[in-house]
DOLUM-274809 format. One line per 3 residues: number of its first residue (from 1); their letters; for each residue x, y, z of N, C-alpha, C, O. Coordinates in Angstrom, 2 decimals, m for minus. Each point is the difference from the previous one (the first is absolute). Example, Ala and Ser with C-alpha at 12.3 -4.5 7.8 and 13.67 -1.06 7.14 Angstrom:
BEGIN
1	AS	13.19 m5.69 7.80 m0.89 1.19 0.00 0.90 1.20 0.00 1.04 m0.02 0.66  m1.39 1.07 m1.38 0.82 1.19 0.06 m0.77 1.09 0.73 0.51 1.11 0.17
This chain:
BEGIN
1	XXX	8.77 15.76 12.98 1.30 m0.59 0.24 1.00 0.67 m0.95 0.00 m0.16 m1.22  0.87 0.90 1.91 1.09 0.31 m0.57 0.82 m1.12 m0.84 0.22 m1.13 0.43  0.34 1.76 m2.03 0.65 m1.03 m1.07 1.44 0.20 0.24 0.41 1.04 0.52
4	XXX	0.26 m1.85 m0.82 1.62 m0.18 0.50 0.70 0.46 m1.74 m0.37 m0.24 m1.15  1.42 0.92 1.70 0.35 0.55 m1.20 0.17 m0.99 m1.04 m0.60 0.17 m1.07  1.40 m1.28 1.25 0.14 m1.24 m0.78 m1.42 m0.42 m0.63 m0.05 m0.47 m1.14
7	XXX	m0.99 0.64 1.86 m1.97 m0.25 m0.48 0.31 0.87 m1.06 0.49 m0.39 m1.06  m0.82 1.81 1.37 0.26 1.09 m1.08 0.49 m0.02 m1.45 m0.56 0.08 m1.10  1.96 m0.23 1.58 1.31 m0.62 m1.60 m0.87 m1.09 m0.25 m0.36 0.03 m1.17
10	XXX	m0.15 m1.03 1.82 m0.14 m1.09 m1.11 m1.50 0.25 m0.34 m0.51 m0.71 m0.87  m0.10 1.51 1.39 m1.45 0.02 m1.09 0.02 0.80 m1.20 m0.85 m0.19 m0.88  2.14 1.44 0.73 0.31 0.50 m0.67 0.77 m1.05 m1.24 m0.32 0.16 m1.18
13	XXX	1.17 m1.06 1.50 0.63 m0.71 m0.68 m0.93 m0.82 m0.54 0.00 m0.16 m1.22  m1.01 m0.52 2.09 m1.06 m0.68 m0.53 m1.39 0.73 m1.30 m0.67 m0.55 m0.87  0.75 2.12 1.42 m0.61 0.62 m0.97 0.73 0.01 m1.48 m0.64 m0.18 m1.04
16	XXX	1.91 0.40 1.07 0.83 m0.18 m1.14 m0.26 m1.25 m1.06 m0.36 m0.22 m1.16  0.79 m0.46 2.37 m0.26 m1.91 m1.25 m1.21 m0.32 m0.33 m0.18 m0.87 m0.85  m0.91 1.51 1.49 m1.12 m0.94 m0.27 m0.60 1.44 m1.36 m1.13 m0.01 m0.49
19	XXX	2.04 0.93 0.20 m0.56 0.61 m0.89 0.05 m1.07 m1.60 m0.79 m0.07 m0.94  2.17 m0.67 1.26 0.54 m0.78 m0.89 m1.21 m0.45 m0.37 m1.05 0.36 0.52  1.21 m1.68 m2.01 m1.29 m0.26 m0.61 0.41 m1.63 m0.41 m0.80 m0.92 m0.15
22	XXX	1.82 0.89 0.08 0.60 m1.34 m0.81 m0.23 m0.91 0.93 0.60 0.19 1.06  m1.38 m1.26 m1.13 0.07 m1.22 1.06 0.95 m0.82 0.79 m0.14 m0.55 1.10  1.11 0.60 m1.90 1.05 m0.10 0.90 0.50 0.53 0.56 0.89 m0.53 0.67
25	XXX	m1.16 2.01 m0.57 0.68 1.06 0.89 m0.90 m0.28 1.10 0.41 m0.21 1.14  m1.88 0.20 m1.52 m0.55 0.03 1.26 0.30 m1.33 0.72 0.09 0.00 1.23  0.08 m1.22 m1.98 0.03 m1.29 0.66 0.96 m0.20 1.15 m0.22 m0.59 1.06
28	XXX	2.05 1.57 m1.71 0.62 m0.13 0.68 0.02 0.73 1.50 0.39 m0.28 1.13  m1.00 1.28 m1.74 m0.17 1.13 1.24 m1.00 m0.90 1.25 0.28 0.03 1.20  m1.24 m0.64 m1.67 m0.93 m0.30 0.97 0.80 m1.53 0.71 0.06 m0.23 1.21
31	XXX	0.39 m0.49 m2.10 0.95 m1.20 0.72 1.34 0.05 m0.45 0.19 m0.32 m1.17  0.35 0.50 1.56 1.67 0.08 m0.39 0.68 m1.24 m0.87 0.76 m0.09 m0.95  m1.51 m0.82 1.87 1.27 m1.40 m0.18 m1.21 m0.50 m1.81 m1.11 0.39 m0.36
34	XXX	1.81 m1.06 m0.08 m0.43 m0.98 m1.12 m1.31 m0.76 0.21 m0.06 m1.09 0.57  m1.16 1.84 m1.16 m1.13 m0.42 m0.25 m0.57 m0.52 m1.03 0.42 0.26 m1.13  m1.85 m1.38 1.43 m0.43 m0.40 m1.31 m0.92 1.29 m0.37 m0.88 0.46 0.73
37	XXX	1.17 m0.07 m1.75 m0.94 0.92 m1.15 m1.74 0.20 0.41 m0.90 0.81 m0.20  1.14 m2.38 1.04 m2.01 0.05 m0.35 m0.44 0.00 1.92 m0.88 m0.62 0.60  1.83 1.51 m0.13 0.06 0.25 1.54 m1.31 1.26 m0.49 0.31 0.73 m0.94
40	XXX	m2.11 m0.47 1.75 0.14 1.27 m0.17 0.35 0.89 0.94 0.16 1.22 m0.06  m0.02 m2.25 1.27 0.40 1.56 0.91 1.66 0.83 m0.34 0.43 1.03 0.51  0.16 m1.84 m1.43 0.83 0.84 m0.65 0.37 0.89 m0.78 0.85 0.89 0.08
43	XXX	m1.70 m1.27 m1.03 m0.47 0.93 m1.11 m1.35 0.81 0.59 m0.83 m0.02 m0.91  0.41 0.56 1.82 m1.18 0.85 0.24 0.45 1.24 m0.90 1.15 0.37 m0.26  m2.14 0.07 m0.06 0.25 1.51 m1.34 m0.38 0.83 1.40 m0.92 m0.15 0.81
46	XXX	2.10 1.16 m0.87 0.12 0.97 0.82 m1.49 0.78 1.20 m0.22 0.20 1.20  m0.32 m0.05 m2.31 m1.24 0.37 0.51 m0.92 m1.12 0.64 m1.14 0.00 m0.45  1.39 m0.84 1.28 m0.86 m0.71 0.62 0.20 m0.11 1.11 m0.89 m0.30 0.80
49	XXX	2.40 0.57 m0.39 0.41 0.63 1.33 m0.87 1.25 0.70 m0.19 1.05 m0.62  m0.24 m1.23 1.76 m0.53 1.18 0.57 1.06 0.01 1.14 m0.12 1.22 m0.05  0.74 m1.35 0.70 1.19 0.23 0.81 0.98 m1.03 m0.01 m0.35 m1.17 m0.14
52	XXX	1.86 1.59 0.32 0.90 m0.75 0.38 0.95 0.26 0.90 m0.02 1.20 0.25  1.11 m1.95 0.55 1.34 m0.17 0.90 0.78 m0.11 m0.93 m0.09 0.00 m1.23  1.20 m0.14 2.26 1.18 m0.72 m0.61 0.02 m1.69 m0.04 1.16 m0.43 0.00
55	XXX	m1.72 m0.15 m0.02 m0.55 m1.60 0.39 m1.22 m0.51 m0.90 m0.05 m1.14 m0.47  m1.05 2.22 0.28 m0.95 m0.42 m0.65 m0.68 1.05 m0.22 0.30 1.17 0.24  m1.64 m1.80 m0.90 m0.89 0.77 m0.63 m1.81 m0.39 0.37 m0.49 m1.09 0.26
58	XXX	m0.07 2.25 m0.34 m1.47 m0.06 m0.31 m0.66 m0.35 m0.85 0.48 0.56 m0.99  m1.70 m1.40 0.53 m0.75 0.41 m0.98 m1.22 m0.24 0.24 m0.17 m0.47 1.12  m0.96 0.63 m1.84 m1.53 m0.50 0.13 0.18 m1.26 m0.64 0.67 0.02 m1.04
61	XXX	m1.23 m1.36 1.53 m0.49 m1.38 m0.39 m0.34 0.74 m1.47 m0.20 1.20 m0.19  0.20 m2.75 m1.19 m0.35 0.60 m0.58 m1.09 m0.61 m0.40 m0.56 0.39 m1.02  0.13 m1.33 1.66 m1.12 m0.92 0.13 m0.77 0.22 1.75 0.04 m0.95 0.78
64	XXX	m0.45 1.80 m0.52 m0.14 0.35 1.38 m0.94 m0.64 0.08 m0.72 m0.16 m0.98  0.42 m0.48 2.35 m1.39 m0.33 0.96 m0.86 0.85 0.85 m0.89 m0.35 0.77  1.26 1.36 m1.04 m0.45 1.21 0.52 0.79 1.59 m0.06 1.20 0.29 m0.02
67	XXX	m2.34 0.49 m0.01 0.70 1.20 m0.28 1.52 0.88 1.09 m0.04 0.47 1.13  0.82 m0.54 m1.81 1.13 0.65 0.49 0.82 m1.49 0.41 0.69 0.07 1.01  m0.75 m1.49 m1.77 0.75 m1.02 m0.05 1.45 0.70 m0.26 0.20 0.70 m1.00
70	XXX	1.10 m1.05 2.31 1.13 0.50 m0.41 1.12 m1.03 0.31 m0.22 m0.81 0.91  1.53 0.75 m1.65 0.76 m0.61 m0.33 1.67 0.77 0.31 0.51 0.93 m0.62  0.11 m1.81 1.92 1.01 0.41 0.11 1.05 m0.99 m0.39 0.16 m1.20 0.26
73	XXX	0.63 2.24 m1.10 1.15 m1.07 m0.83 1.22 0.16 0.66 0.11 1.03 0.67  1.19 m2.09 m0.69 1.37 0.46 0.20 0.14 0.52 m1.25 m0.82 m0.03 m0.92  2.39 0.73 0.95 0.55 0.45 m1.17 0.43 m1.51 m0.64 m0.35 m0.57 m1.03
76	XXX	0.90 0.33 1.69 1.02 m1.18 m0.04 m0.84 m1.25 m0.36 m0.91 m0.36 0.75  1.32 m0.58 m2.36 m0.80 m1.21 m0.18 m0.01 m0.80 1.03 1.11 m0.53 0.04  m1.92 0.07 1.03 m0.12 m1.26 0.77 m1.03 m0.58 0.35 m0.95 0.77 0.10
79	XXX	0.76 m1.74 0.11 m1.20 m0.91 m0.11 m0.55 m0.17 1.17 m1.20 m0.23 m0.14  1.65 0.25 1.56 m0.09 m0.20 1.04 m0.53 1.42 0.80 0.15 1.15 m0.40  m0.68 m1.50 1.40 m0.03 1.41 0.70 1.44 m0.52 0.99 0.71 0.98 0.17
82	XXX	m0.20 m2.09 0.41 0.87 m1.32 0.84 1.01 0.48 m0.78 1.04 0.05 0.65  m0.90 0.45 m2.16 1.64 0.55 m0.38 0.42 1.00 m0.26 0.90 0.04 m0.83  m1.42 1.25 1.47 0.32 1.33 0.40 0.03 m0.01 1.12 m0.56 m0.76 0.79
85	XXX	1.39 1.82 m0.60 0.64 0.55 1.40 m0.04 0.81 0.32 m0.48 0.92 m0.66  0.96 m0.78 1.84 m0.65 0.57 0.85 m0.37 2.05 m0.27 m0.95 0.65 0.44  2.05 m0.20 m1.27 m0.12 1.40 m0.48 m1.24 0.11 m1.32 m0.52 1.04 m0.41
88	XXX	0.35 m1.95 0.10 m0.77 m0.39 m1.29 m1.45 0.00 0.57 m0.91 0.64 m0.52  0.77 m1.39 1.63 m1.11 m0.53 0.64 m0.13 1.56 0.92 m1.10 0.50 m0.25  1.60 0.04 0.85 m0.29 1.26 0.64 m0.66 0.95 m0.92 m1.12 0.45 0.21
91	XXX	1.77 m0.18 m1.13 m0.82 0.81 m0.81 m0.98 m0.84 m0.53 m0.62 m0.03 1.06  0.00 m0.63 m1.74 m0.77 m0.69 m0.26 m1.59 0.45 1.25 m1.11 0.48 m0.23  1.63 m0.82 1.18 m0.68 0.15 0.77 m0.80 1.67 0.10 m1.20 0.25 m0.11
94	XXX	2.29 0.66 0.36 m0.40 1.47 m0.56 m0.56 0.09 m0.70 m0.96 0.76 0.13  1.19 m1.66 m1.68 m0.55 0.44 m0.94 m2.08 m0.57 0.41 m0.96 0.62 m0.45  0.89 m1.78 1.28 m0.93 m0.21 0.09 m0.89 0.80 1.18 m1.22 m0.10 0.01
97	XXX	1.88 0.81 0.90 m0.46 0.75 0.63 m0.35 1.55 m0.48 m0.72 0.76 0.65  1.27 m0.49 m1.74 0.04 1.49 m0.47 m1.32 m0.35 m1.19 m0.75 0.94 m0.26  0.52 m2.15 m0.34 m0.75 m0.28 m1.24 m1.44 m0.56 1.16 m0.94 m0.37 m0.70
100	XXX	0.76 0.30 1.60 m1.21 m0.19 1.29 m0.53 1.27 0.10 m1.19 0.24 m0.21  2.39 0.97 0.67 m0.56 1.02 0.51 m0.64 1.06 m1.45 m0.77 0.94 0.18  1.19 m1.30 m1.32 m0.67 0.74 m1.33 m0.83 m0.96 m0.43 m0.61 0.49 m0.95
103	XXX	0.16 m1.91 1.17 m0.97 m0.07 m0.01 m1.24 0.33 1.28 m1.21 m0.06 m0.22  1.60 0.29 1.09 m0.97 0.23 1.37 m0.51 1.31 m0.62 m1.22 0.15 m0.05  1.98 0.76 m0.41 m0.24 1.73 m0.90 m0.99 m0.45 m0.97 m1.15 0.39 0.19
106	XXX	1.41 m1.28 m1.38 m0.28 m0.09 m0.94 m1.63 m0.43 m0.45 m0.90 0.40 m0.74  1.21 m1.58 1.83 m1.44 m1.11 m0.28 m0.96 m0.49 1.37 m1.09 m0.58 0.03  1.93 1.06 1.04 m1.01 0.16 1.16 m0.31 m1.96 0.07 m1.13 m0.50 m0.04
109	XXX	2.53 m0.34 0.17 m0.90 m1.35 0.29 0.32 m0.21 1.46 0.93 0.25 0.77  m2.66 m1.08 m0.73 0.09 m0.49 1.69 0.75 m0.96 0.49 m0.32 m0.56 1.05  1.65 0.15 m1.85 1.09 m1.11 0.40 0.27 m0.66 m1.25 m0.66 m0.05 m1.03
112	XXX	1.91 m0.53 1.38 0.66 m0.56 m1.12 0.68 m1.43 0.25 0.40 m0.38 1.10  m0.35 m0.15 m1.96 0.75 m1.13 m0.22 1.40 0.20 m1.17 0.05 0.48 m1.13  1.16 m1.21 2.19 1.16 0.49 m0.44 0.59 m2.17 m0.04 0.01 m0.96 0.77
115	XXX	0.29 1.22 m1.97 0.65 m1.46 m0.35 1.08 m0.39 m1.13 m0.31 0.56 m1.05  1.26 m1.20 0.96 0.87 m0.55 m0.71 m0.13 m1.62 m0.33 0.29 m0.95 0.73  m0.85 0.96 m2.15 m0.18 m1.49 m0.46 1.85 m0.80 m0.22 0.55 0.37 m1.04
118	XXX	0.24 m1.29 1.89 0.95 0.11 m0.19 0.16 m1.26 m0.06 m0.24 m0.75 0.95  0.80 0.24 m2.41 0.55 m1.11 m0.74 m1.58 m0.27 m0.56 m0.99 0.58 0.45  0.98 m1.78 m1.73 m1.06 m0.12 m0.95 m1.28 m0.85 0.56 m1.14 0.21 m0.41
121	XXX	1.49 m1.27 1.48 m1.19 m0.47 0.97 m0.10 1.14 0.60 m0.40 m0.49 1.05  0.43 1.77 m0.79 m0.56 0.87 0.97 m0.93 0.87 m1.01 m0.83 0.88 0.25  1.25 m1.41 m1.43 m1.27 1.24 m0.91 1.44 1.08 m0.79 m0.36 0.88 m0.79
124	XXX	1.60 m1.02 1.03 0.69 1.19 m0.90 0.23 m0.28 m1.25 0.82 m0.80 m0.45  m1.77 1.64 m0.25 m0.32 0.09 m1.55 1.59 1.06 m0.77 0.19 m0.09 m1.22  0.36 0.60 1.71 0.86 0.91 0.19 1.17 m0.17 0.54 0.11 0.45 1.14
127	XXX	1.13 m1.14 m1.75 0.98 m0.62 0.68 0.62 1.69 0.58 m0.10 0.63 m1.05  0.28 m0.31 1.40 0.48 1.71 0.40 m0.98 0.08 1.21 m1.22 m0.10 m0.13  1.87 0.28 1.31 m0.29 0.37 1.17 m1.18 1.34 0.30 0.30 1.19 m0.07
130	XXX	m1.58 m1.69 0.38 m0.65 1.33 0.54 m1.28 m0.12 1.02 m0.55 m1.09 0.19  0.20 2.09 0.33 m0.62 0.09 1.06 m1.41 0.49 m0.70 m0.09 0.67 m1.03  m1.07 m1.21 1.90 m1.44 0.76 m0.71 m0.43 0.42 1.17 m0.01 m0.63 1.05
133	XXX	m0.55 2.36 m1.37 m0.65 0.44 0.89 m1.00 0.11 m0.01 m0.15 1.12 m0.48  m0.95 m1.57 0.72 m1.61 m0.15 m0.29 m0.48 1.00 0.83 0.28 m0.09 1.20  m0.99 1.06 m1.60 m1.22 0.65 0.78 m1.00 m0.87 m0.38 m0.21 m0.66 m1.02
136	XXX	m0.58 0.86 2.42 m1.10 m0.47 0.64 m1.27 0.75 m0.02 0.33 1.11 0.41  m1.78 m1.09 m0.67 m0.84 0.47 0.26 m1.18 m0.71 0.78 m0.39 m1.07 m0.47  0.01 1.38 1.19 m1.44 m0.30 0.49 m1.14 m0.05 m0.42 m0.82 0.90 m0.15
139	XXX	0.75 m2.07 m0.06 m1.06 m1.26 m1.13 0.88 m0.46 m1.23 m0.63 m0.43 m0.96  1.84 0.46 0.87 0.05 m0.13 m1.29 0.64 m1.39 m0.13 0.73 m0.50 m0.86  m1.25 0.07 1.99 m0.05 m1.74 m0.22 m1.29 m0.52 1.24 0.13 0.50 1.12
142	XXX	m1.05 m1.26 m1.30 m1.03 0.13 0.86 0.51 m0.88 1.53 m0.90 m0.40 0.74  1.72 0.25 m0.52 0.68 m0.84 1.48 1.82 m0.23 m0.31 0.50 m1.04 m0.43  0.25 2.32 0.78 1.27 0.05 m0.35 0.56 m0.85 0.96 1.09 m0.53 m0.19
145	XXX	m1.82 0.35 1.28 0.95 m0.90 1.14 1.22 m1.31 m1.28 m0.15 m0.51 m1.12  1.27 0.50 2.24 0.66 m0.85 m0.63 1.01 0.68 m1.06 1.01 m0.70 m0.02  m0.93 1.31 m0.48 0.18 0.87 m0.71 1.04 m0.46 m1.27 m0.55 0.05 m1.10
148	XXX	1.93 m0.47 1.08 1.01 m1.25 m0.70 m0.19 m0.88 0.04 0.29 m0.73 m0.95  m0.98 0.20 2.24 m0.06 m1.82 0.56 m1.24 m0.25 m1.46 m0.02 m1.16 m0.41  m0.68 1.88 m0.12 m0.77 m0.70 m1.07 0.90 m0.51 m1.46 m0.47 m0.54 m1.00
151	XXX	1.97 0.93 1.27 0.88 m0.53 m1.37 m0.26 m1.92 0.06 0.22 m0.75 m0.96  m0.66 0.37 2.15 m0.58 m0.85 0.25 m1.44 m0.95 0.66 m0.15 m0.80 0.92  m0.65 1.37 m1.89 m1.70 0.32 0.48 m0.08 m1.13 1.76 m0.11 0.40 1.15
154	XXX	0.20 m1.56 m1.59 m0.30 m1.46 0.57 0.83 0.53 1.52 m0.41 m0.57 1.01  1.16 1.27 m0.87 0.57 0.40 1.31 m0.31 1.50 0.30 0.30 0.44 1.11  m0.69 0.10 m1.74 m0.13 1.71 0.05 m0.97 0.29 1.42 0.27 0.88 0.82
157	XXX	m1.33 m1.71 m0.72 m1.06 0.18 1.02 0.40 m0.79 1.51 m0.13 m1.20 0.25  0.57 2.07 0.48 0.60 m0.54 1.12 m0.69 0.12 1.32 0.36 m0.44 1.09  m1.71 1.30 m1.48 m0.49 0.59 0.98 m1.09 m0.72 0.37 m0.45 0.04 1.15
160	XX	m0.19 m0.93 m2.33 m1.19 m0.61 0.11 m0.08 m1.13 0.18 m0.95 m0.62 m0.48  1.91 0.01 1.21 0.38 m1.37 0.79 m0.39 m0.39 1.13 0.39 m1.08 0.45
């Protein structure tokens, strides 16, 4: 896929700032508006990015459930996936389709599970908006059927009714 000149300038611009070192340079760079300090998808140290947009960023889980666990961030502090829009959410999406196809290169999994824990009854440990991309392997759970529906065991089994 051909990059749009505007892609170009800003990975260049993005190569620039993230040379920066000072935490607040990076903090501001990664969320613009007024953040708490103890955000980390704000403060990520440069190098944990493996790709970015103009909207967001890549990284590896840093607590993964499996190998090639990946993590798509907005730029932008928000808590919601429900309070980004729609240019935000487009790329986002790229970013999760372009971070699929280097892992399909990378780690060879037989499917994935793609999820957003969103608000603190849903499991978000991480007030900052992000997406998990789970590769999948074969056996590496002994009966994957169901696959999310186990965030609630007592309903997860739907089949054996």
């Amino acid at each position: 896929m051909a990059r749009s000149a505007e892609a170009i300038q800003f990975q260049i611009r993005a190569d620039q700032y993230l040379r920066w070192s000072k935490p607040y340079v990076r903090m501001l760079f990664y969320c613009p508006e007024v953040v708490p300090m103890t955000c980390p998808f704000c403060q990520l140290p440069p190098e944990r990015i493996v790709f970015a947009n103009l909207h967001g960023m890549v990284i590896r889980d840093g607590f993964p459930v499996s190998p090639g666990h990946t993590l798509i961030i907005p730029r932008r502090h928000v808590g919601s996936f429900f309070e980004i829009d729609s240019p935000e959410r487009d790329a986002l999406m790229a970013l999760l389709e372009e971070a699929k196809r280097r892992l399909d290169k990378e780690f060879k999994p037989d499917g994935y599970n793609i999820g957003i824990n969103d608000g603190a009854p849903a499991g978000q440990t991480v007030p900052h908006l992000h997406i998990h991309l789970i590769p999948r392997y074969t056996g590496d759970r002994g009966d994957p059927r169901g696959g999310v529906r186990w965030i609630i065991p007592e309903k997860a089994d739907y089949w054996s009714e």
